[in-house]
DSSP file (Angstrom, degrees, kcal/mol; ACC not computed):
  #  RESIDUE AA STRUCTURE BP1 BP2  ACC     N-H-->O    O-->H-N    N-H-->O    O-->H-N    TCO  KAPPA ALPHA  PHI   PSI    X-CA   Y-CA   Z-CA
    1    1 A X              0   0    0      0, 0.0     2,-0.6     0, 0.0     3,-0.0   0.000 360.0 360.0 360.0 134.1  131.0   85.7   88.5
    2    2 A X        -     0   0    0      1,-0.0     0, 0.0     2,-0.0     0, 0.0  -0.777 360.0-101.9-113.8 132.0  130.1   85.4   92.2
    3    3 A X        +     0   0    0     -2,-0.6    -1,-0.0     1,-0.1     0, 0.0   0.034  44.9 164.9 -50.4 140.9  126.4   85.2   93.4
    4    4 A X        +     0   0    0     -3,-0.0     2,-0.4     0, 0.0    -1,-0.1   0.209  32.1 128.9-143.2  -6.2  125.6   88.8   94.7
    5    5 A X        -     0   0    0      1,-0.1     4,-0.1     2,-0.0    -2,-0.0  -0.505  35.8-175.0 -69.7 109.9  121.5   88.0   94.8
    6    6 A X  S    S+     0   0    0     -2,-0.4     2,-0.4     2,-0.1    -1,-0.1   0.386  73.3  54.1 -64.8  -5.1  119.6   88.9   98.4
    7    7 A X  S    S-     0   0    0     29,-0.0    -2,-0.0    28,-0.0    -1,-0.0  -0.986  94.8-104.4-159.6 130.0  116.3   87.4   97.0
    8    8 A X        -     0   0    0     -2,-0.4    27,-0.5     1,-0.0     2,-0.3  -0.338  32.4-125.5 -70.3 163.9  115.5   84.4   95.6
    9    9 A X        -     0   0    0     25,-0.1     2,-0.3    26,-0.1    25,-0.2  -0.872  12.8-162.1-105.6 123.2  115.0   84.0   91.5
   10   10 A X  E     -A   33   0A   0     23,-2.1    23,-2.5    -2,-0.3     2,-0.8  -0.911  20.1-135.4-115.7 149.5  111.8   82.6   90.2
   11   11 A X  E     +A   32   0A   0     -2,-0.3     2,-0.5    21,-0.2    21,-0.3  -0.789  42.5 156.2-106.4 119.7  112.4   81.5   86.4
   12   12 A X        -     0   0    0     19,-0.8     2,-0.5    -2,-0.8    -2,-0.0  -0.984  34.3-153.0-139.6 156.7  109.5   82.7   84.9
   13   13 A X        +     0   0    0     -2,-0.5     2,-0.3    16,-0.0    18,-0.1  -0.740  32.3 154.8-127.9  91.8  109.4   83.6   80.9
   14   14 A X        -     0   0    0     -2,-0.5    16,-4.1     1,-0.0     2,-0.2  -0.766  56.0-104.1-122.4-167.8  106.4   86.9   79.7
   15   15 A X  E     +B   29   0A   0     -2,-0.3    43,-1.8    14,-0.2     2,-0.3  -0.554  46.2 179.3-111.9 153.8  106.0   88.9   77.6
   16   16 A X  E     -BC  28  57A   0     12,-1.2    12,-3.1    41,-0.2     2,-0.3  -0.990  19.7-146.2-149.4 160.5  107.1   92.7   79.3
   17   17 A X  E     -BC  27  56A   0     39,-2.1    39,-0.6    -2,-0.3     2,-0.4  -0.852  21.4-159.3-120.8 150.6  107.0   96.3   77.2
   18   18 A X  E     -B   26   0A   0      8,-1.1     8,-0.8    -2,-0.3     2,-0.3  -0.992   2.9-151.1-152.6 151.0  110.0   98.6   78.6
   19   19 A X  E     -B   25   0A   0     35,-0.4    35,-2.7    -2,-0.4     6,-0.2  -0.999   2.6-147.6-136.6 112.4  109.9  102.1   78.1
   20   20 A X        -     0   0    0      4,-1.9    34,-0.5    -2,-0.3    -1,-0.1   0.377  36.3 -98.3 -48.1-168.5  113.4  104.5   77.8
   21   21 A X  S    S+     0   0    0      1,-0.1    -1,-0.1    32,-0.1    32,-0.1   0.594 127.2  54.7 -89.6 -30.8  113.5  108.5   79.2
   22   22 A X  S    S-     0   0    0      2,-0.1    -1,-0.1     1,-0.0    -2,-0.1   0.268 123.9-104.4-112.6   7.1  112.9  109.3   75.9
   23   23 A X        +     0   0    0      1,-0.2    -2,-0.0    -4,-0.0    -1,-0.0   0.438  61.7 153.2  90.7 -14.1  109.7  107.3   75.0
   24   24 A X        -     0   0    0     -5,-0.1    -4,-1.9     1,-0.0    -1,-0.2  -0.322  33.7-144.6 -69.2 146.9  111.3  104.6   73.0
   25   25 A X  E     +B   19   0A   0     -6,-0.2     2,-0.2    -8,-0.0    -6,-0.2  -0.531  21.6 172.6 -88.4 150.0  109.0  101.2   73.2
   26   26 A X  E     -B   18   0A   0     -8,-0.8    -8,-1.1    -2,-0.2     2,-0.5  -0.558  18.7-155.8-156.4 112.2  110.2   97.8   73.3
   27   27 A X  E     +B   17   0A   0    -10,-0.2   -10,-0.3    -2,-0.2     2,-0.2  -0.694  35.0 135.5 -92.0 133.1  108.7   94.5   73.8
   28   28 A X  E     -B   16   0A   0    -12,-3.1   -12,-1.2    -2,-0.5     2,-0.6  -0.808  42.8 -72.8-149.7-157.2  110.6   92.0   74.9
   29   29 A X  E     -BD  15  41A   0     12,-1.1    12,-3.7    -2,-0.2     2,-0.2  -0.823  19.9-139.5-129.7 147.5  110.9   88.7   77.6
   30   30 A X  E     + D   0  40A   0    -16,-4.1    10,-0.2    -2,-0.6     3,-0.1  -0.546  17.6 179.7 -85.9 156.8  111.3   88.2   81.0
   31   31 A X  E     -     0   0A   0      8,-1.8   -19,-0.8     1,-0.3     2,-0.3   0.633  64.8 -11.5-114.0 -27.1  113.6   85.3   82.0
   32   32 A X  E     -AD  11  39A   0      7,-1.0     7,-1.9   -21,-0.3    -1,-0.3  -0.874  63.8-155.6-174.0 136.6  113.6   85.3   85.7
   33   33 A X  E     -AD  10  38A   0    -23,-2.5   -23,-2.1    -2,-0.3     2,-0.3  -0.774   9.8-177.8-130.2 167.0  112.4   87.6   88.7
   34   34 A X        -     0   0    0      3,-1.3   -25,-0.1   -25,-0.2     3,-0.1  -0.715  46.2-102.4-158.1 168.1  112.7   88.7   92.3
   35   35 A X  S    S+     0   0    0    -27,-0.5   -26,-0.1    -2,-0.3     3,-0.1   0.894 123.5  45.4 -53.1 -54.7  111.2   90.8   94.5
   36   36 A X  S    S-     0   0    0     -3,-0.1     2,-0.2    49,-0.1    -1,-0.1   0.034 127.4 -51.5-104.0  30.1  114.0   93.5   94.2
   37   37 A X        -     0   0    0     48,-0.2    -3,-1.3    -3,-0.1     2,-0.3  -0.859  53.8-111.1 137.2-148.9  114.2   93.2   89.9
   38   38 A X  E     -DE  33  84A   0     46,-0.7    46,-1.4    -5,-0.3     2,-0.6  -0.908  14.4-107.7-168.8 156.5  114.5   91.2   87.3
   39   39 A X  E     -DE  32  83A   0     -7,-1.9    -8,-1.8    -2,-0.3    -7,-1.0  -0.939  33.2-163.9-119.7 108.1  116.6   89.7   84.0
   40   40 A X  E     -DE  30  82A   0     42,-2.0    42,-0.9    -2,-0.6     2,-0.5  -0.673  21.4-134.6 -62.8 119.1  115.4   90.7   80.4
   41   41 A X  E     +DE  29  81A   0    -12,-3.7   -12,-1.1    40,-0.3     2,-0.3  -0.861  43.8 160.7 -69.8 118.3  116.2   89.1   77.0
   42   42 A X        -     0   0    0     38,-0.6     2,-0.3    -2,-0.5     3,-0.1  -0.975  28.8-151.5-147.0 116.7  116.8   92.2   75.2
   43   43 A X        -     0   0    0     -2,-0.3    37,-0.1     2,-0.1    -2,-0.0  -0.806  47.2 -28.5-107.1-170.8  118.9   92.2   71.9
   44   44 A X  S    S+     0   0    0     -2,-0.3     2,-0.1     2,-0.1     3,-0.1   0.280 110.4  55.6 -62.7 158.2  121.0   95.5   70.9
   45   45 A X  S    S-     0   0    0      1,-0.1     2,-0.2    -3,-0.1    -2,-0.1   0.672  83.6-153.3 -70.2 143.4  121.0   98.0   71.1
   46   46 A X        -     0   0    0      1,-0.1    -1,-0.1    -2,-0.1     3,-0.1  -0.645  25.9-108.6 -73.6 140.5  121.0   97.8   75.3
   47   47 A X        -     0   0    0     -2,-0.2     2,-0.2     1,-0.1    -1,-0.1  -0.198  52.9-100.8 -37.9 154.4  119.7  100.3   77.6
   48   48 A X    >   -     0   0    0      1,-0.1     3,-1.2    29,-0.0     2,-0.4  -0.393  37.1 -97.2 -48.7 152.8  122.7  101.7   79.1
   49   49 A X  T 3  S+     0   0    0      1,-0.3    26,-0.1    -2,-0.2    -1,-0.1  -0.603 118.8  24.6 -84.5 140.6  123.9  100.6   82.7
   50   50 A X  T 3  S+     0   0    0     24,-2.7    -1,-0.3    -2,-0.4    25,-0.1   0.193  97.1 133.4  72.5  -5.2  122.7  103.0   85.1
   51   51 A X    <   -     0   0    0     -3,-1.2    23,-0.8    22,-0.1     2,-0.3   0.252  53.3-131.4 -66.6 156.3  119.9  103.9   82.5
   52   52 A X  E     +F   73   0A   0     21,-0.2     2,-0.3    -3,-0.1    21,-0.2  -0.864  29.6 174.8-130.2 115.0  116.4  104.2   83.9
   53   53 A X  E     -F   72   0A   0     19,-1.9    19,-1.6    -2,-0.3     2,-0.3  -0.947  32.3-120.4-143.8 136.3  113.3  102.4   82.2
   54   54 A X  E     -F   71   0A   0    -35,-2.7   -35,-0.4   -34,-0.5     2,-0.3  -0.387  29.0-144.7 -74.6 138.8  109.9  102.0   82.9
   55   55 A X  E     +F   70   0A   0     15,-4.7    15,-0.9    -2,-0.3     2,-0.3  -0.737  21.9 167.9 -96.4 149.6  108.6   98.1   83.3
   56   56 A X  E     -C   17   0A   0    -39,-0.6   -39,-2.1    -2,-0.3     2,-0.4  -0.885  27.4-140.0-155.6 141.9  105.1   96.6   82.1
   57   57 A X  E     -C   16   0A   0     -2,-0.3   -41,-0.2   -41,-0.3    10,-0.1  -0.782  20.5-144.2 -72.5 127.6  103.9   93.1   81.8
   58   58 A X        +     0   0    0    -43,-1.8     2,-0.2    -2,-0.4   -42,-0.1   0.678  67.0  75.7 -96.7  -0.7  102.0   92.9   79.0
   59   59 A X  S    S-     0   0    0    -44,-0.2     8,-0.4     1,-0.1    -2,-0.2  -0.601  84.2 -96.7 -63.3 143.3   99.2   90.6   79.7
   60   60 A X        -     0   0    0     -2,-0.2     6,-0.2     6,-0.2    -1,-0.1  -0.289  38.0-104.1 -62.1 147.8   96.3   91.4   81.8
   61   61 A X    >   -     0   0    0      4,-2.0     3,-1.3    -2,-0.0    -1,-0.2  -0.104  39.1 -93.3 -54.8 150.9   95.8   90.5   85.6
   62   62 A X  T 3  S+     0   0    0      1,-0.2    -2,-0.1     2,-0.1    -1,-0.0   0.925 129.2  33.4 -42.7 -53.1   93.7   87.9   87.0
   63   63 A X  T 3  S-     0   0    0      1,-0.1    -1,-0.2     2,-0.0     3,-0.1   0.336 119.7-109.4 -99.6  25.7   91.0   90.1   87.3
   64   64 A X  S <  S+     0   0    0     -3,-1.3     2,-0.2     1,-0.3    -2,-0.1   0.715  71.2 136.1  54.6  52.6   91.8   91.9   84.5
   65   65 A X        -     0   0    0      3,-0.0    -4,-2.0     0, 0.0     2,-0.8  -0.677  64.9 -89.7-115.8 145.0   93.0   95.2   85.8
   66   66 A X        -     0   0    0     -2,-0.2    -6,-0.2    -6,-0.2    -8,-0.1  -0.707  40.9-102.9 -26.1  83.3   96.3   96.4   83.9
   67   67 A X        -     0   0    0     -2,-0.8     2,-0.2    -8,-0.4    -1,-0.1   0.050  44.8-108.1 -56.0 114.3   99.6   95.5   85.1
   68   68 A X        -     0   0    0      1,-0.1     2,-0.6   -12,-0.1    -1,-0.1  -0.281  20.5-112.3 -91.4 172.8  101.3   98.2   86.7
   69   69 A X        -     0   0    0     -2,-0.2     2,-0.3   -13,-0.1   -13,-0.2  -0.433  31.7-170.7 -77.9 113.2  104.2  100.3   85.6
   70   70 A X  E     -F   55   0A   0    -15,-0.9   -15,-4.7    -2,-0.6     2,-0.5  -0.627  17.3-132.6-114.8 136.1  107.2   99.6   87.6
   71   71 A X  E     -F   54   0A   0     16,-0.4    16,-2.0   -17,-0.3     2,-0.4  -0.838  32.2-179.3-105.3 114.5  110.7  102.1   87.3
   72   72 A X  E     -FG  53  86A   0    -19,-1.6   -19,-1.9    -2,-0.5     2,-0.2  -0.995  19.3-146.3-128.0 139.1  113.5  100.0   87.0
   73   73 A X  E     -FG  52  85A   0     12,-2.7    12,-3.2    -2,-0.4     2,-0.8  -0.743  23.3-118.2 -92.0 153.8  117.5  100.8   86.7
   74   74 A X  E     + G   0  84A   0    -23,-0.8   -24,-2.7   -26,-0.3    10,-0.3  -0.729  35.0 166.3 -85.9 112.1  120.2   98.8   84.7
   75   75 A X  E     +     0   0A   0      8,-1.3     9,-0.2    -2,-0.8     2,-0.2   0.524  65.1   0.1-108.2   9.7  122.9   97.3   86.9
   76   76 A X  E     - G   0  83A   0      7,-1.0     7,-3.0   -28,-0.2    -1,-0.3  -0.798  58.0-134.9 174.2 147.3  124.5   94.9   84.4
   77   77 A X  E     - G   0  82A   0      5,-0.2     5,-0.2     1,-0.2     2,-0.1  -0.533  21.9-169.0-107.1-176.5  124.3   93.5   80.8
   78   78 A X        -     0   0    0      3,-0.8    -1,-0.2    -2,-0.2     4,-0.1   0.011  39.7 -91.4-137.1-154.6  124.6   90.1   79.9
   79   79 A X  S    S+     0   0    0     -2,-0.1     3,-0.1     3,-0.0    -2,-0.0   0.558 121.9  27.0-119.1 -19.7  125.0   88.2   76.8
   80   80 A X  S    S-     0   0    0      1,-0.2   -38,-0.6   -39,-0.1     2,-0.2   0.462 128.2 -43.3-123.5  33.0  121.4   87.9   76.3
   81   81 A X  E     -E   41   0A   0    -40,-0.3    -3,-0.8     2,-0.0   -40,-0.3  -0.981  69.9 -43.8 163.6-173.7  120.1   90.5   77.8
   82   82 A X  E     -EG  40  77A   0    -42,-0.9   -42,-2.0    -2,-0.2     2,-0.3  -0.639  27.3-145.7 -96.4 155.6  119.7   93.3   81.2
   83   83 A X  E     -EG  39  76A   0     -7,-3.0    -8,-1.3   -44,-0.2    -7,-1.0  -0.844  25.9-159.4 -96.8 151.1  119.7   92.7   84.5
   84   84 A X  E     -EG  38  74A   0    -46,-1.4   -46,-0.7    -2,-0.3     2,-0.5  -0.916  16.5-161.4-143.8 139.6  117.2   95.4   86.4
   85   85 A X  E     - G   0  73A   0    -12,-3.2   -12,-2.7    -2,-0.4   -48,-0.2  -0.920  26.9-125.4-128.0 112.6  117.2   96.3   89.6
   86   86 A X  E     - G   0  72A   0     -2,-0.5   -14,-0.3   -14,-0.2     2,-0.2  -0.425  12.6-142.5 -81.0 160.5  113.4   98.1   90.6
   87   87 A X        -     0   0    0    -16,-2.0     2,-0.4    -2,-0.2   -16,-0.4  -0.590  21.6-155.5-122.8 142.3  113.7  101.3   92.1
   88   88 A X        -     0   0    0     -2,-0.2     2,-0.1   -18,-0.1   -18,-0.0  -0.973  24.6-103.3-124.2 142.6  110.8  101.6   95.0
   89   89 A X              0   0    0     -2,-0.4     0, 0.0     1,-0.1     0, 0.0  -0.464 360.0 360.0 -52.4 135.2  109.2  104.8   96.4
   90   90 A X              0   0    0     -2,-0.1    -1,-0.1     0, 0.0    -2,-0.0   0.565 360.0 360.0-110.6 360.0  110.6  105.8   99.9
């Protein structure tokens, strides 16, 4: 596979709640993040690719304000999990 990343990777492992169209819940772990999205350990069933799912950290902020909820798309699965790419207001 040949490196296709604009943005450096920081390897960072929390705990993150991801939310389907349809309301389904999931907790799962982050493995490593960027500015412009992120790679999930997620096992099966996977979101679909092209799929759209809301992101949350599930630990509290330093000053203990909420995390907020971040819209992400799926651009590729893995073996152990999605890659996400976050979608930004324009």
């Amino acid at each position: 596979m040949s490196e296709q990343r604009n943005t450096p990777r920081v390897d960072i492992c929390v705990d993150v709640k991801i939310t389907d169209t349809e309301g389904n819940t999931r907790k799962v772990k982050s493995q490593n993040v960027s500015s412009t999205g992120l790679f999930l350990t997620v096992d099966a069933p996977l979101p679909p690719v092209g799929s759209l799912i809301n992101v949350q950290v599930t630990s509290m902020l330093g000053d203990g304000e909420e995390p907020p909820i971040n819209q992400a798309k799926v651009i590729r699965h893995a073996d152990m999990g999605i890659g996400l790419q976050f979608l930004f207001d324009e």
